[in-house]
Structure formats: structure tokens, C-alpha cells
C-alpha positions as CSV (number, residue, x, y, z in Angstrom):
1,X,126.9,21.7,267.3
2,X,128.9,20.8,270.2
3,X,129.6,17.6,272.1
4,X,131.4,17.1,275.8
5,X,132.5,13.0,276.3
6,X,135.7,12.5,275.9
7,X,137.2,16.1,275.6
8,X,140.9,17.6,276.0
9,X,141.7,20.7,275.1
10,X,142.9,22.0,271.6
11,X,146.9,22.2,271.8
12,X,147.3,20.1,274.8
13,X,146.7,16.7,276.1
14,X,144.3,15.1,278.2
15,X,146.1,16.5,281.4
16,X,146.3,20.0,280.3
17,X,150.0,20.3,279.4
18,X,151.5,21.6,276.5
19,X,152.1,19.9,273.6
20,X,155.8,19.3,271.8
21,X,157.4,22.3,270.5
22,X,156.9,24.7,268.4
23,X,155.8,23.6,264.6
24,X,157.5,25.4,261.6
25,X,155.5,27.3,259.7
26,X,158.2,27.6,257.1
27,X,156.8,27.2,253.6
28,X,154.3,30.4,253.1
29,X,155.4,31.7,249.8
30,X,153.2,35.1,249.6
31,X,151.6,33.8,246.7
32,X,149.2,31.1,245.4
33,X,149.0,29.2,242.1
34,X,146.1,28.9,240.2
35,X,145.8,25.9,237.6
36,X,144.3,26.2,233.8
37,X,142.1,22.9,233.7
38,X,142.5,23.1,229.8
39,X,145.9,23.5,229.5
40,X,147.7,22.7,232.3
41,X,149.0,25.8,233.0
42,X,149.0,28.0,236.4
43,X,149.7,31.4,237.2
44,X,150.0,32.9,240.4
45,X,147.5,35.1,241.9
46,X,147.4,37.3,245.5
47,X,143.4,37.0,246.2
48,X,143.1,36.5,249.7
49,X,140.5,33.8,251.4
50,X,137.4,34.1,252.9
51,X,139.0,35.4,256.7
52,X,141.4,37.7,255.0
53,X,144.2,36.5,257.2
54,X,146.0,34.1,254.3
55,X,146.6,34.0,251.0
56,X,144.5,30.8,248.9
57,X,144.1,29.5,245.8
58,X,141.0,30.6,243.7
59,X,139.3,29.3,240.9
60,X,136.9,26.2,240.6
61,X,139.4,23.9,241.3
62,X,140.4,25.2,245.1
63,X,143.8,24.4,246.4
64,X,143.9,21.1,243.8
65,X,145.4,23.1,241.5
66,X,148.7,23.0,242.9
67,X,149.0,19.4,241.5
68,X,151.0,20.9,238.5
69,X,152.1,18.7,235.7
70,X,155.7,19.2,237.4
71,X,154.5,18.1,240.9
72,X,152.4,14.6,239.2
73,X,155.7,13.5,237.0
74,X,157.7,14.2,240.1
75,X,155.0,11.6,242.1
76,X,154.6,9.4,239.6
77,X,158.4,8.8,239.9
78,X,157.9,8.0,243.5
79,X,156.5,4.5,241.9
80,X,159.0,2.5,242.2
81,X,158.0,-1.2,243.1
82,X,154.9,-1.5,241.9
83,X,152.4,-1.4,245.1
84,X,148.9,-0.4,244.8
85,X,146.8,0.6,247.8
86,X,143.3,1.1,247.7
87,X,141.8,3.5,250.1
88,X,138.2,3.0,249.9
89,X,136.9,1.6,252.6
90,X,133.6,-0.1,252.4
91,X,130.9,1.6,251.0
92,X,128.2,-0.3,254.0
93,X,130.3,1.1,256.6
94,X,129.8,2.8,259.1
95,X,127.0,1.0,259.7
96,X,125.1,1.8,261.2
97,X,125.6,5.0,259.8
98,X,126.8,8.3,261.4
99,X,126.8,11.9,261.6
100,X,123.1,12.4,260.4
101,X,123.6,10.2,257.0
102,X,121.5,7.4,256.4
103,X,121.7,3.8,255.0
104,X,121.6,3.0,251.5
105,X,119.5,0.0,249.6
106,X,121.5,-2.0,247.1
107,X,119.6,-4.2,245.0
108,X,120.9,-7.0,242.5
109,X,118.7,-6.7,239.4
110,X,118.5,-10.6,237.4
111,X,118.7,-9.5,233.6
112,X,118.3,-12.9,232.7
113,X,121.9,-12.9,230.9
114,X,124.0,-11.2,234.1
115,X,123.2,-8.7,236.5
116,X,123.1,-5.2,237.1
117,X,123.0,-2.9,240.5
118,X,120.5,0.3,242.0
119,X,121.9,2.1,244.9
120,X,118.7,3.6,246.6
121,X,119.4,6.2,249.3
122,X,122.9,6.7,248.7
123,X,124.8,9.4,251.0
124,X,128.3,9.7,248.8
125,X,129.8,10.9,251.5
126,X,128.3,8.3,254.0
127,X,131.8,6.4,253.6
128,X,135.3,7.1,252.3
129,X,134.1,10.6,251.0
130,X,135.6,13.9,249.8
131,X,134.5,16.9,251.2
132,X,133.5,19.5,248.3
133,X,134.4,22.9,248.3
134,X,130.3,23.3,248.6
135,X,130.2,21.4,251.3
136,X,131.2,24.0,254.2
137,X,131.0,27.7,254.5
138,X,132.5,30.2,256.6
139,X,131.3,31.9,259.2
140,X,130.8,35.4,257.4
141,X,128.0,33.5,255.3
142,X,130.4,33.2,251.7
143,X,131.7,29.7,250.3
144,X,135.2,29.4,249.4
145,X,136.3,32.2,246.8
146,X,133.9,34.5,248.3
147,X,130.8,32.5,246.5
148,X,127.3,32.9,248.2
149,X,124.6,30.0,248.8
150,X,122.9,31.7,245.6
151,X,125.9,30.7,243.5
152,X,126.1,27.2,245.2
153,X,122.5,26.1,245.1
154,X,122.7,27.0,241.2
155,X,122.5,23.6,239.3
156,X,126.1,23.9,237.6
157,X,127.5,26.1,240.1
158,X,131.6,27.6,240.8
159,X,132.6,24.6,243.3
160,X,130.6,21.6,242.6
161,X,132.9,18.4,242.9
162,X,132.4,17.8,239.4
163,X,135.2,20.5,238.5
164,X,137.3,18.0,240.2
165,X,136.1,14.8,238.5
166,X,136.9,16.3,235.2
167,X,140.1,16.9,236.0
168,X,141.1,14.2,238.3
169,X,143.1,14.5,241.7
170,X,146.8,13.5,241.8
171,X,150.3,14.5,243.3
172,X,152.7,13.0,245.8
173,X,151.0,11.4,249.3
174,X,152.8,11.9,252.5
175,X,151.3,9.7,255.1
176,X,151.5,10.6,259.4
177,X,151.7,7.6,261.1
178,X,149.8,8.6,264.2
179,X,149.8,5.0,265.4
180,X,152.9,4.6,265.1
181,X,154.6,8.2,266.0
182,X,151.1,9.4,267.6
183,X,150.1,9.9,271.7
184,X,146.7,8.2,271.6
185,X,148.0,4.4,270.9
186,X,145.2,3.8,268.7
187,X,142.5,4.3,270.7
188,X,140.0,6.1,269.2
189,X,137.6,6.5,271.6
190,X,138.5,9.3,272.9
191,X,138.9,13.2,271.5
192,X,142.5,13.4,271.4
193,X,143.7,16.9,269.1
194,X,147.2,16.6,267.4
195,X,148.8,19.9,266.9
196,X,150.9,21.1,264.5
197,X,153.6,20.0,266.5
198,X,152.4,16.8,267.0
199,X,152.3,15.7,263.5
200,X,155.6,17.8,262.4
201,X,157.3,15.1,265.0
202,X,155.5,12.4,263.4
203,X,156.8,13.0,260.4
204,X,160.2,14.3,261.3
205,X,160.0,10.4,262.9
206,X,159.4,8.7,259.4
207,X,162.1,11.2,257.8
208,X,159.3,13.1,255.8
209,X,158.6,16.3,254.8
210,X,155.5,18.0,252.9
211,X,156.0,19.7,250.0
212,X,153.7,22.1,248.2
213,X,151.1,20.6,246.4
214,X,151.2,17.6,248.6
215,X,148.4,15.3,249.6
216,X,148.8,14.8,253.1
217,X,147.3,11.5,254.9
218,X,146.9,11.2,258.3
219,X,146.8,7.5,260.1
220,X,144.9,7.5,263.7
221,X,143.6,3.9,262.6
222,X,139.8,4.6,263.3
223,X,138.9,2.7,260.7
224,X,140.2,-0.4,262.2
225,X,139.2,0.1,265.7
226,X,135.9,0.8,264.1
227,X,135.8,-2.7,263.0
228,X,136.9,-4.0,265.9
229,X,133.7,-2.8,267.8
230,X,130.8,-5.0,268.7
231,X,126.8,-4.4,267.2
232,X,126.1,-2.3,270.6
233,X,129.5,-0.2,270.6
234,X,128.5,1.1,266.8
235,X,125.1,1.7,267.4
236,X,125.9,3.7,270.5
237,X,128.0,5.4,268.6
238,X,125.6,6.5,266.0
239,X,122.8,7.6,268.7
240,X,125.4,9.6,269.9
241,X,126.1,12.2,267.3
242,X,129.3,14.2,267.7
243,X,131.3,11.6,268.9
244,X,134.9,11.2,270.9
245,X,137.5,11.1,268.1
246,X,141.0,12.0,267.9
247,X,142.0,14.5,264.9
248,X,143.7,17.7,264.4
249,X,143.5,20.6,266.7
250,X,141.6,23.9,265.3
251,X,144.5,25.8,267.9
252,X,146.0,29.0,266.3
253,X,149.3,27.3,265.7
254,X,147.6,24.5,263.9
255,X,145.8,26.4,261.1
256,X,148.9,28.8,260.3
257,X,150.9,25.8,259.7
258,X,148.3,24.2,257.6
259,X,148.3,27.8,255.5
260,X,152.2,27.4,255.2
261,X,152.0,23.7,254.0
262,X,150.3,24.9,250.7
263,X,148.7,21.1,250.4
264,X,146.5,20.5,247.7
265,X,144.8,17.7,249.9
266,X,144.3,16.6,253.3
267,X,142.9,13.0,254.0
268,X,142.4,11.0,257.0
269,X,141.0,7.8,258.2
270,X,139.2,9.2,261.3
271,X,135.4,10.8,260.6
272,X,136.1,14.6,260.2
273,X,140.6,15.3,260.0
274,X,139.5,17.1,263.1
275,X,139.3,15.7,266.5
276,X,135.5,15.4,267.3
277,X,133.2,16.5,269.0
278,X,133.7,20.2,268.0
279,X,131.9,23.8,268.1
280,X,131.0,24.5,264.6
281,X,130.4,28.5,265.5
282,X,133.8,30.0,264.2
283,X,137.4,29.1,262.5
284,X,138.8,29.1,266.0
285,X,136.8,26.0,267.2
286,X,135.7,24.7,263.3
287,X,138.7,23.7,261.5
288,X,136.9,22.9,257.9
289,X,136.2,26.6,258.0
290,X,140.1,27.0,257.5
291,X,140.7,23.7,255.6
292,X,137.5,24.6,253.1
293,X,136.3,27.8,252.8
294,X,139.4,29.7,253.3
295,X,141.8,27.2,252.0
296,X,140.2,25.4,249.4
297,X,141.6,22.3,250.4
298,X,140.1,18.9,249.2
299,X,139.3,17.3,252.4
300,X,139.0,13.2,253.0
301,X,137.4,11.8,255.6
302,X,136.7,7.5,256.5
303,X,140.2,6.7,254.0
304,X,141.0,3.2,254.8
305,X,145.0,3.8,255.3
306,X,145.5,1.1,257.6
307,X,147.3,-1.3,254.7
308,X,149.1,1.4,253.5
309,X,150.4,2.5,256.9
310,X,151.9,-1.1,257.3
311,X,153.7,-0.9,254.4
312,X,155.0,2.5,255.1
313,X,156.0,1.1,258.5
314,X,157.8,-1.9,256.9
315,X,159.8,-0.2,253.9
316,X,160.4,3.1,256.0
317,X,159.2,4.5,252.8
318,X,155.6,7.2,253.8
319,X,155.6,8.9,250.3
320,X,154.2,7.8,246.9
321,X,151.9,8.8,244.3
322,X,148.7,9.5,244.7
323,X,145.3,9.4,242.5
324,X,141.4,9.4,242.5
325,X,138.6,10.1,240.4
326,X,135.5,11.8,242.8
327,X,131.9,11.2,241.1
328,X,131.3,13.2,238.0
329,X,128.1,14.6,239.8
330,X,127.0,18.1,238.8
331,X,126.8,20.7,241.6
332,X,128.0,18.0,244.5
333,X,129.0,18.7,247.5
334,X,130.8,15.8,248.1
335,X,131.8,12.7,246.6
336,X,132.8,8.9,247.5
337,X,136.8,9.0,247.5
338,X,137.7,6.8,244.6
339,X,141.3,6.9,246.0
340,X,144.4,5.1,245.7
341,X,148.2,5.0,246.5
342,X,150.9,3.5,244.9
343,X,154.5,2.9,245.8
């Protein structure tokens, strides 16, 4: 599916010219670690992804498994006064709803003695949402690991979120203040594509660097322009489909530095990570082909980072420890993002 408002191309700005320099893609190690859910333990492998062009993780648990017991004690020491940032946004919004999900019914059931709640028509990922490893495949037809939609559809199946649930999601966050250190100035109505580039200045800007294992979360502050649009603004918005939004690039450059990060997550408060609309046809013009089914990344979309991203902004500190708990949901694709921070 492919949209037109709003579009600049991949690697450049909205006048055609190039982007800043060069990204490093520094970081590629050859190999890939693979986590033992029951004991902890990782080992490190050489099974190549779904394009055959980099090296991923495999086994159930995707590129999460990089969150060694080493990399959580080092993040959990990252704690150090106490903050605790929530990064769900709210489960009504968008509303109305976008990208082909629908609303949900919530009703208050009177027990007599208290009251309990049914969610009717719930999208899990109609909000602040992981993206599965189930939820996107590549273009050659096979799911992350090499899996097929026979594997998938099973009821139990390699890469439902549920491998995640059980084991949790946790590491060190490093947040991109693309408000702040960004080229669109917050206004996300238009498709603006950051580049490697782009968000190695950001970074290099706060005095952060990405490590291995990292969850990285990007701040375009969509949510909050979100809220800042009228009744008629969002519902044009949701007639319209594939929507203007800024996000990463899917540009060469781009998805060979995202292989040499070797993140376990990637998170951001805009609808897809990548700048919408896009061409969903190939890796070249699809990034969640690289970010999913080649990388087995855990992918979060709608995070509500805009408290955070003040913080980060006032204490000059953009790293911290970060947790969540997706849905314990057999054979999901996706989940509601359960996430938090903490400094």
C-alpha cells in the first residue's frame, strides 16, 4: 500500500538535498546471541536472516534475547533517582481509530459489591502496541527465522508474542530526542524520513550512544500533536489511510546501521518507527521487513514518550532502565505495550 501527501524522499529532506553525514555503522560483531529462556544463558550462533545479507538472532525470542542478565543489572543500575515513566498511552486513542483497526466497547459491569470490566472489539495493537515477530513477513513469503504462514497460523506457534510475555522485556533505553535535536520541529504532519545520520547526530547531541542489547526510543512527539488536533483533523486523518508521518528512512544506509546497532528493541511514539506513507512491496521501501522479519527486533509503535523526553531534556540524562510485560496471549501477533522507564 502506498500513499503520496506529504512525501520527501528516503535520505533527504523535503528539498531534495542530502542529509548530514555519514552514520557509523560501527558495532557489527559477525555474530549473534541467542538467549536460553530457562536459564538465562546465550550462546552465539551464525544463522543468517530472512534477506541473507546480515547476521540475526534466532530462536522464539527474536532479537530480545540480547537483554542478557549482564546487560538488565547493568540497566537496572541506571536507576538512580527514583523516576518512573509510563509509556502507555491511552488505550481510546487514536480515536477515531487508524490504520484499518477498529474501536473497542468497554463496559462497567455493577456486581452489586464493586465492579468489573469487558473489553469488546479490542485491537491490542490499536494503541501503544508491540509489533510481534508474527506480525510482518518478508517479501520471499517466510516469517522471521525462516518460519512459513503454516507455522504461524498454528495455535501455539515459533513467534507468538506470548514467548515474550513469559519472559518479560527489559534492558537499558536510550531515547532520540527528535524534537529537540530533530529537523521537523514537531510537526507531524508531514512525511519527514530521519536517516541514520539524522538520529546518530541526535544522539551524539544528548551525549548518547547505543549499546548492544539496547532499547532504542525515538521522540518525534506525534502523540502530542495528535492531541492537539481538533474532532475534524483526526477523523480526516483516519479516512485517509497511510498518512503523512515523519519516521525513519527505509534508505540503504539506514537499515545497515540498524543491523550494526544489534538492539533488542526499537520504540517510537509516531504510528509505524517508519516515516509513513510507505510502499510495502520490498525491504528497500518497507522497513519492518528489515526491523522484523530479518532482524527480529521487537518493534513499538504509539509510546507515549513525551514526559520522559522532558525529563531527559531537563537532567541531560536520555538513558535508564527499561521494562514491560506484552499480553500473555497465545499465538499473538501483537500486543498492547505495557511499558515503562525509569531513571
Amino acid at each position: 500500500m502506498t500513499g503520496t501527501r506529504g512525501e520527501e524522499p528516503d535520505g533527504g529532506r523535503e528539498d531534495g538535498t542530502s542529509g548530514a553525514a555519514s552514520a557509523s555503522t560501527a558495532g557489527v560483531s559477525g555474530t549473534s546471541a541467542v538467549h536460553d529462556s530457562a536459564s538465562g544463558a546465550s550462546a552465539l550462533t551464525g544463522t543468517t536472516g530472512t534477506t541473507g545479507t546480515a547476521e540475526a538472532v534466532v530462536g522464539e525470542l527474536g532479537a530480545v534475547a540480547r537483554q542478557t542478565p549482564e546487560r538488565v543489572r547493568e540497566a537496572a543500575a541506571l536507576v538512580t533517582r527514583g523516576r518512573v515513566f509510563s509509556l502507555n498511552w491511552d488505550l481510546a486513542l487514536p480515536d477515531p481509530p487508524i490504520l484499518g483497526r477498529g474501536r473497542h466497547t468497554h463496559t462497567r459491569i455493577d456486581l452489586g459489591n464493586g465492579f468489573d470490566d469487558r473489553l469488546d472489539s479490542f485491537y491490542p495493537q490499536g494503541s501503544s502496541q508491540w509489533d510481534g515477530l508474527a506480525h510482518v513477513r518478508g517479501p520471499d513469503g517466510t516469517y522471521y527465522g525462516g518460519h512459513r504462514a503454516a507455522d504461524i497460523a498454528a495455535a501455539a506457534g515459533p513467534l507468538g508474542i506470548e514467548h515474550w510475555a513469559r519472559r518479560g522485556i527489559a534492558g537499558r533505553f536510550v531515547l532520540a530526542d527528535l524534537v529537540g535535536h530533530g529537523r521537523h520541529g514537531g510537526d507531524c504532519s508531514r512525511r519527514v524520513a530521519y536517516t541514520a545520520a539524522d538520529v546518530t547526530a541526535a544522539l551524539a547531541a544528548q551525549g548518547t550512544q547505543p549499546r548492544p542489547g539496547d532499547v532504542l526510543l525515538l521522540h518525534f512527539g506525534w502523540t502530542r500533536w495528535y492531541e492537539g488536533l481538533d474532532r475534524a483533523a483526526r477523523e480526516a486523518l483516519a479516512a485517509e489511510g497511510f498518512f503523512a508521518s515523519p519516521g525513519l528512512a527505509v534508505d540503504q544506509e539506514t537499515r545497515r546501521w540498524l543491523r550494526g546497532l544489534e538492539l533488542s528493541a526499537v520504540a517510537a511514539d509516531c504510528p509505524a518507527v517508519e516515516a509513513m506513507p510507505f510502499d510495502m512491496s520490498g525491504p528497500e521501501t518497507f522497513l519492518h521487513h528489515t526491523l522484523i522479519a530479518e532482524l527480529g527486533l521487537a518493534v513499538g509503535e504509539l509510546f507515549d514518550l513525551a514526559a520522559l523526553a522532558e525529563d531527559c531534556a531537563q537532567d541531560g540524562v536520555h538513558e535508564g532502565l527499561f521494562t514491560a510485560a506484552p499480553l500473555h496471549l497465545t499465538g499473538a501477533a501483537g500486543s498492547t505495550a505495557n511499558a515503562l522507564a525509569l531513571k
